[in-house]
N, C-alpha and C positions, 0 to 999 in steps of 0.2 A: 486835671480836676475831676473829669468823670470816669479814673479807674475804678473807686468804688462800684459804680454803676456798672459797669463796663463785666467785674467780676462778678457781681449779683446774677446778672444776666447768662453769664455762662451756668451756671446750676439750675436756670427755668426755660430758656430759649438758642441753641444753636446757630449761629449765623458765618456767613459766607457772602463774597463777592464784590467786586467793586463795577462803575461804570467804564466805558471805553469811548465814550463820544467827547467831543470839543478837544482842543489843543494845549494840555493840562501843562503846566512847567511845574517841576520839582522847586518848594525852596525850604522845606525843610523836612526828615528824613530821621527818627531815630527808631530804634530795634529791643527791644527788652526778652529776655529769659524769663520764664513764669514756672512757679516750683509749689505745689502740695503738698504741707505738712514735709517742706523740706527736700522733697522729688522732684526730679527735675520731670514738666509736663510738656513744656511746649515753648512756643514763642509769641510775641506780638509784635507789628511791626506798627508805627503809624507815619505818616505821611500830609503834608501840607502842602498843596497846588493851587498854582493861579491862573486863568484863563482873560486876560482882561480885567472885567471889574468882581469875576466871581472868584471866591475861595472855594476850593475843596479838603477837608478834613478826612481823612480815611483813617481805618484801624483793623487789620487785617490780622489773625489769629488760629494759629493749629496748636492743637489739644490732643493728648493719647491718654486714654484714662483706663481704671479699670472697675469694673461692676460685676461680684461677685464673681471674678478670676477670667468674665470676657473683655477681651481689650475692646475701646471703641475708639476711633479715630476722629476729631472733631475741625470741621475747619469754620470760621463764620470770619465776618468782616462787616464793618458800616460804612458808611459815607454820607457826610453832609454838606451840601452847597450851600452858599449864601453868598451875598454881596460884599464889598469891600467895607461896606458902610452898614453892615449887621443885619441885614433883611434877610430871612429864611426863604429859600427859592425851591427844595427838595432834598429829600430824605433816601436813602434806599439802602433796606438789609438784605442781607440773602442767608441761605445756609446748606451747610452741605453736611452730611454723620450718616455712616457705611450705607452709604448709595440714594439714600433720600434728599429733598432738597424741599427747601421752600427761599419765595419772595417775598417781601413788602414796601412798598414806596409810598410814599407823602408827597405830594405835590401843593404846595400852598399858594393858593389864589387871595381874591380878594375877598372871598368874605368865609373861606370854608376851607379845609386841609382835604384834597382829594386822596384817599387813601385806598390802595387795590394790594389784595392777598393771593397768594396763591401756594397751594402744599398738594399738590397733585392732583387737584383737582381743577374744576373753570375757577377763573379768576372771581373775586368777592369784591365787588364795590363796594365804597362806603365814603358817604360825605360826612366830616364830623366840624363841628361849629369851631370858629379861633377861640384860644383863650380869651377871654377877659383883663388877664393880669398881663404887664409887661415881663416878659422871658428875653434871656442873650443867648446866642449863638454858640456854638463853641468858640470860633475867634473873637466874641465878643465878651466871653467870659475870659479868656487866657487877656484879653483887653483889662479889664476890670482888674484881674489881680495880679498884674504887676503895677497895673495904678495902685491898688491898696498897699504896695511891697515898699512902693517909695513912702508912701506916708508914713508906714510905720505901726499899721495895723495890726491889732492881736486877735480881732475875731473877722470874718469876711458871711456875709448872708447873700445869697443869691438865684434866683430863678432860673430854669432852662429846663430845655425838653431833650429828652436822651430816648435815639432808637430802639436803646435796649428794652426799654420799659415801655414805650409805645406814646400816641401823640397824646398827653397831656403834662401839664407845670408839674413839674420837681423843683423842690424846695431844698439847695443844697447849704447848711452850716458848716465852716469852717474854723477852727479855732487855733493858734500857734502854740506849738508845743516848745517850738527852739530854733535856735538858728546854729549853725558848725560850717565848716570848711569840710569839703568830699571828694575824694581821689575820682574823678567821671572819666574815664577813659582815658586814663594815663593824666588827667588835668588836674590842679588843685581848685575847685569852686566853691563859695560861698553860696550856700541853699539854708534854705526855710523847711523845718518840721510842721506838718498840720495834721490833726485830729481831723474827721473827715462824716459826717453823718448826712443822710438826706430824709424825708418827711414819707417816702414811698416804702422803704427797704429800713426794717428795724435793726439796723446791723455801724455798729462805728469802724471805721478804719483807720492808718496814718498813712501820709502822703510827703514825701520830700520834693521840693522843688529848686529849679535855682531860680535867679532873680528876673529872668526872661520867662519864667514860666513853662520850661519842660519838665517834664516828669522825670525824676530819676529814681525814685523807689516808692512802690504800694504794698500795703500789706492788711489783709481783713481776716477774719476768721467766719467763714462761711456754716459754719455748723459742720458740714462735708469736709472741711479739714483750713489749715490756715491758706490763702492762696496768696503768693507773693509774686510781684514785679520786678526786675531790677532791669535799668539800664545797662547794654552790652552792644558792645559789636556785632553785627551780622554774624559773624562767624561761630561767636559764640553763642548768639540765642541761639541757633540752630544746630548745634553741638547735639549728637547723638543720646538718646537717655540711654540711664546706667540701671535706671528703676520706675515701673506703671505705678504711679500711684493707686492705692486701692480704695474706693470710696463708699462701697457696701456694708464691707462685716463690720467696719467700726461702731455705724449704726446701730446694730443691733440692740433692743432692750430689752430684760430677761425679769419677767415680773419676780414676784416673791415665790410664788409658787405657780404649779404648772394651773392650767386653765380646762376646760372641758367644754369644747367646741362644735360638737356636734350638732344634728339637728333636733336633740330633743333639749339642747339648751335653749332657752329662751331670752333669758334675763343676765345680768352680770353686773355687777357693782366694781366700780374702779376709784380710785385716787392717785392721781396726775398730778407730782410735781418738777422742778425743776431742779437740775442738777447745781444750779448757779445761785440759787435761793430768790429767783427772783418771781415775780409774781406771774404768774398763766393766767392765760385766757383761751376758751377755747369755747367755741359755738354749739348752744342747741341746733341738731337741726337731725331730720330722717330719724334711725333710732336712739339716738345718742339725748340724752338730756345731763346739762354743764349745769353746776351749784358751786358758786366760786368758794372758797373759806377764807377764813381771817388769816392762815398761814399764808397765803398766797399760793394752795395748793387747789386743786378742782375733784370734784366728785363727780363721776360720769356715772347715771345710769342708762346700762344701754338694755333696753325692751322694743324685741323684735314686732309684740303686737299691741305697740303704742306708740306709732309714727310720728312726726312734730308736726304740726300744722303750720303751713306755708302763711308768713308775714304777710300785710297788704299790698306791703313794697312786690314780694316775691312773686305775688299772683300777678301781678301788673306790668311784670318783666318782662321785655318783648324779646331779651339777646337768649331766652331760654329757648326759642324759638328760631331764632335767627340762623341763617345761613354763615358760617364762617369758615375762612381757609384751614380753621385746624379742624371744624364740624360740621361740614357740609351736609344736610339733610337732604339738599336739593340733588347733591352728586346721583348719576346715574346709577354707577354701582353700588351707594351706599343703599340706595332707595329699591334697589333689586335685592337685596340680599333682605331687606326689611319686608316686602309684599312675598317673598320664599319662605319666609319664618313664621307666618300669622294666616298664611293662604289655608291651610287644614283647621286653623282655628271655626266654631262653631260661628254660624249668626248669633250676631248679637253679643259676643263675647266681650268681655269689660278691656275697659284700658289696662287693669292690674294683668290678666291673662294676656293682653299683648305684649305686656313688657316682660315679662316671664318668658314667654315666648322667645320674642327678642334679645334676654340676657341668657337663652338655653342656646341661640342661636349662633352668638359671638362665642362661647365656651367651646363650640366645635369648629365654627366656620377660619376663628384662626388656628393653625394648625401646628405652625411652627414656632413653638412658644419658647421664648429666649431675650435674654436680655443685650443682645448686641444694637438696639435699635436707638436712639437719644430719645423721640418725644416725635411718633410721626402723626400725620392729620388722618382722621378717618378715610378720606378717602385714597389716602397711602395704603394703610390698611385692607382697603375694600380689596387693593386689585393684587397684595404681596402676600395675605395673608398670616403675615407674621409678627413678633412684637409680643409685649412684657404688658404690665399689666397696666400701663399706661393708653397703650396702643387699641388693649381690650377696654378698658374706659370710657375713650372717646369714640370707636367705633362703634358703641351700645347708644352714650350721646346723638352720635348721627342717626343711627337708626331707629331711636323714638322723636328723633323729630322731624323723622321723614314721614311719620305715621299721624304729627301732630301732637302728641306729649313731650309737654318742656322736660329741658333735663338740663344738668349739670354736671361738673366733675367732683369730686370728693378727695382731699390730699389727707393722707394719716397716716397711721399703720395697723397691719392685720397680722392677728397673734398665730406662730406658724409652731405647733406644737412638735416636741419630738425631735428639735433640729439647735445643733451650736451648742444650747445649754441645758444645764439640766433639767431646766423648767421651761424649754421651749423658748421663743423670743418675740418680740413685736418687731416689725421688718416695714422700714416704710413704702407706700403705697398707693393707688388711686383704684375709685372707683366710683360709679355713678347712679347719681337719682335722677328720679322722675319725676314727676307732678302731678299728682294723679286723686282727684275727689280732694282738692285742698290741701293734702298732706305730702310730706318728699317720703318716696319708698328709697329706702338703699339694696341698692344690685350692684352685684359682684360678680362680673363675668369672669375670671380669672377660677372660678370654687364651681366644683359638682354642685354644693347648694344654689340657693340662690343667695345669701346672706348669714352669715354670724353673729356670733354676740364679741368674737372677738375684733372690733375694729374700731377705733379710737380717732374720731374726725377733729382733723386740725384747721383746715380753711376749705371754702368751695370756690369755685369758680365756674363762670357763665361757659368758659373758652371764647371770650370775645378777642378780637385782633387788636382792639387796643387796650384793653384792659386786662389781659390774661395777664402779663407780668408781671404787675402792679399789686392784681388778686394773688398771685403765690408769694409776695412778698409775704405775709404772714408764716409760710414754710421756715423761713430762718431765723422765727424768735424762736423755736421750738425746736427745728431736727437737731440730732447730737445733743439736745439738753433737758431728755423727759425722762423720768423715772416714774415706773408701775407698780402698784400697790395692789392686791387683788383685796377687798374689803367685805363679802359675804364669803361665811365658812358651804354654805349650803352646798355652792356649784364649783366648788375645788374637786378636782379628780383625787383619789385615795394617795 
């Protein structure tokens, strides 16, 4: 029921690891092959143990991808305990992508989910409030619908919390699409088709089951490419690939014509629609100003020297600030490399000249710049120095808030002239603002400048530990499905 979720989460958060304490017995055990747009990627395995009165739910996952022609190696996993009788006891992800690693566990008390991070740095505390609303377990949900199987249900509505996305209610819809007889491992069984949507992640999937409620085929369309599940034999999920899936150049979007980038651009007019005809949304915020239209297309204008002025919500935000496992301000080395970067600065120098400062500082200080990395935390960054434009992101993030200026991340794409096609292309991206005298500046440590007029914001995010994944939900109404219009003749190059 929560492969959907399960696959969401692999395109925003890496995960790895399981526990090794208590005396776990095996009682159930299945293996599935996982294929991109058709390629074989990897495997998942999941796993169901008992201990006494508790369950443990695992789902254990290696992934080989590839990002503009570098292979990356992915392994993540979860695990959830709980009671026989549906009590949630803990939580614990891990992950691992070419040599980095991060934690996070859930420990649920009585009045509060204790929750600690960690991505290379000290550990992040965080006490976060229970839901309000009643949620099921995973064994309490696989409970649930094979009770709605005998009834005879066509539609199933149901709550739960998934480590993918982090501690709060998901709202999961299922609908039945059919029912058939399916060859599962040499058996003949009667399963259930269901259509498969949740309230976090804008994306539908189908989901096969049999009557007991194991998974035997998932399949969604990530934007990044279609990713499918199939149940299999150990032998065969793990069956050697034939082919890395490529999940970069597809992306690519090639306005109409070429763009003029420079720094004596200032200004840029754009229209932003959807390849699928459906309606966009996409946020004012830093340079960017969104003007929806009656097609369901958007008008971006982007002016570099007319910043958006930060919400009351925004100003009042405390996690822009906050210490977190993916953006440690507190980190030793983040906060060394931030007093290095600002220490020649003049007294008296403005917050705008600090972050300048600071986004001149990230452009050099990481050195090996490469897309082999998944998504590490600044203070992974601080001490490896290397990493894509993700990496340069968030470690700009940590180090204006080590100084005391909020920041956030920025997901979109930034126009990369000169490269793929004829008129250059838009390549997706991240980059980060600040907060600075009311308004968000956009900085882009990955560019000699400090900023462009070519970058086109799709969602932001705080980088909170539990709401990061949640916030990039918005990534996959949009990636794979935006077309670029360039709308003033003025700033078109000849």
């Amino acid at each position: 029921m929560m492969k959907l979720i399960l696959k969401v989460s692999l395109a925003v958060a890496i995960i790895f690891g399981t526990a090794t304490w208590a005396d776990w017995q095996p009682q159930e055990e299945n293996w599935y092959g996982v294929t991109i747009d058709g390629a074989k990627s990897g495997w998942v395995k999941e796993v169901i143990e008992t201990d006494g009165n508790l369950i443990r739910t695992s789902k254990t996952q290696e992934m080989t991808l590839s990002r503009g022609g570098i292979v990356i190696s992915i392994k993540m996993a979860t695990e959830f305990i709980e009671t026989s009788d549906g009590k949630p006891v803990s939580v614990k992800s891990t992950q691992e992508a070419m040599g980095q690693s991060s934690e996070t566990t859930w420990v649920f008390k009585k009045d509060n989910i204790e929750m600690t991070s960690v991505a290379g740095g000290t550990p992040i505390l965080k006490a976060i409030d229970l839901p309000e609303s009643n949620w099921l377990t995973p064994q309490g949900v696989r409970r649930l619908f094979v009770s709605k199987l005998k009834d005879g249900v066509d539609e199933i509505t149901y709550q739960t919390m998934s480590p993918e996305i982090g501690p709060k209610v998901v709202t999961i819809m299922m609908k039945k699409l059919g029912a058939e007889d399916q060859d599962i491992l040499g058996e003949t069984v009667p399963v259930t088709i269901w259509e498969t949507s949740n309230d976090i992640m804008p994306m539908v999937g189908t989901e096969t089951y049999t009557n007991d409620g194991i998974g035997v085929e998932s399949k969604m369309d990530a934007g990044i490419g279609i990713f499918q599940s199939t149940i299999m034999s150990q032998h065969e999920a793990m069956s050697p690939l034939n082919e890395i899936p490529e999940l970069m150049v597809s992306l690519f979007v090639e306005p109409n014509v070429p763009i003029q980038n420079d720094a004596s651009q200032r200004e840029l007019t754009l229209k932003v629609k959807t390849k699928d005809k459906s309606k966009l949304s996409l946020p004012t915020t830093g340079s960017q100003r969104a003007t929806a239209q009656d097609d369901g297309s958007v008008i971006l204008n982007i002016n570099l020297d007319a910043p958006a002025e930060a919400t009351e919500a925004e100003l009042n935000n405390k996690e822009y600030l906050a210490a977190t496992a993916l953006c440690d301000g507190t980190d030793r080395a983040v906060a060394a490399i931030a007093a290095e970067a600002i220490e020649d600065l003049p007294e008296g120098a403005s917050d705008l000249d600090k972050a300048l400062a600071l986004r001149s500082k990230v452009f050099t200080y990481i050195s090996d710049k490469n897309m082999s990395t998944a998504f590490a935390s600044a203070s992974q960054t601080a001490r490896d120095k290397k990493g894509d434009c993700s990496e340069h992101g968030v470690l700009l993030c940590g180090l204006l808030r080590s100084i005391g200026i909020p920041s956030r991340g920025v997901m979109g794409m930034v126009y990369v002239p000169d490269f793929y096609a004829e008129n250059g292309v838009f390549a997706w991206h991240m980059w980060s603002q600040a907060l600075i005298d009311g308004k968000w500046i956009d900085l882009d440590a990955t560019l000699q400048l400090p900023y462009t007029v070519g970058h086109i914001a799709t969602t932001t995010t705080s980088l909170s530990d539990d709401a990061f994944a949640a916030e990039m939900g918005g990534l996959f109404a949009t990636i794979g499905n935006l077309e670029v219009e360039v709308v003033t003749d003025d700033i078109n190059s000849p």
